[in-house]
N, C-alpha and C positions, 0 to 999 in steps of 0.2 A: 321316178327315174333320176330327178336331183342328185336323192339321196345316193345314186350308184355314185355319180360324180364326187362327192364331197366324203365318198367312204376311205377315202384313201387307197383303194384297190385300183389298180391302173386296169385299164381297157385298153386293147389294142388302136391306135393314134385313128384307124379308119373305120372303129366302132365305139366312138367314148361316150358311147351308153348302154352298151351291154345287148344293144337288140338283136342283134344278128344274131349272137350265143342264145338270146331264148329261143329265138323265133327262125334263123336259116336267111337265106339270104330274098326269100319274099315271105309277104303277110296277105295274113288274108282279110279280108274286108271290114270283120268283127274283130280283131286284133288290134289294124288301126285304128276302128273307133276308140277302143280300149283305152290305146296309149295315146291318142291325141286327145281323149277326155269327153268326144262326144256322148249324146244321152243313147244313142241308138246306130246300130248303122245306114239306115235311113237318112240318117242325121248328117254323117259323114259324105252318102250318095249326094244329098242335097249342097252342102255346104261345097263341092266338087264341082257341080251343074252353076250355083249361081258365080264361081269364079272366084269363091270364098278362099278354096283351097288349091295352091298348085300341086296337084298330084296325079303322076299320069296313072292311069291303070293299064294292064297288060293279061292282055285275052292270051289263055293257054290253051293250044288246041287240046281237043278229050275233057277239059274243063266248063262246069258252069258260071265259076264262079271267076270276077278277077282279079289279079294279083297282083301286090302293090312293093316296090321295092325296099326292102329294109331299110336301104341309108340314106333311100329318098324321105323317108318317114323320120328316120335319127334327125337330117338337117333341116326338116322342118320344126321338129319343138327347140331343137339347137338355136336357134333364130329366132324363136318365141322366147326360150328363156332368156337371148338377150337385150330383147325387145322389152320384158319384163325386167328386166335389171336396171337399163339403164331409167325407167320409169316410175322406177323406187327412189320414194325421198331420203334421204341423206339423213 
């Protein structure tokens, strides 16, 4: 997802990571894992419960499964990569 950043391709200011254009405006639970790098979505379940992660989920009625908001998901690696940045030596 960096690399969309550093392509020189602009993203609309309220998706500058391109996620919304793959994925719509929610994700689903393996998606997140996906793009936040976990091993499983188990992974992400857990990481969610111990308080690891702030991400609400969102029960869809007629749904099993829950739904997780796109830009909730963007601004959370958005925040990790500059948590990772500013953590790089010089």
């Amino acid at each position: 997802m960096l690399d969309k950043l550093q392509s020189g391709k602009k993203a609309p200011p309220d998706d500058p990571l391109n996620l919304e254009r793959s994925y719509g405006k929610f994700m689903r639970r393996a998606e997140v894992a996906r793009e936040l790098k976990f091993t499983s979505p188990a992974a992400l379940r857990m990481a969610r419960q111990r308080g690891a992660l702030k991400l609400q989920a969102i029960k869809v009625p007629g749904r099993r499964e829950h739904l997780y908001l796109t830009n909730e998901v963007a601004a959370i690696l958005i925040e990790w990569m500059s948590h990772a940045s500013e953590e790089m030596p010089m």
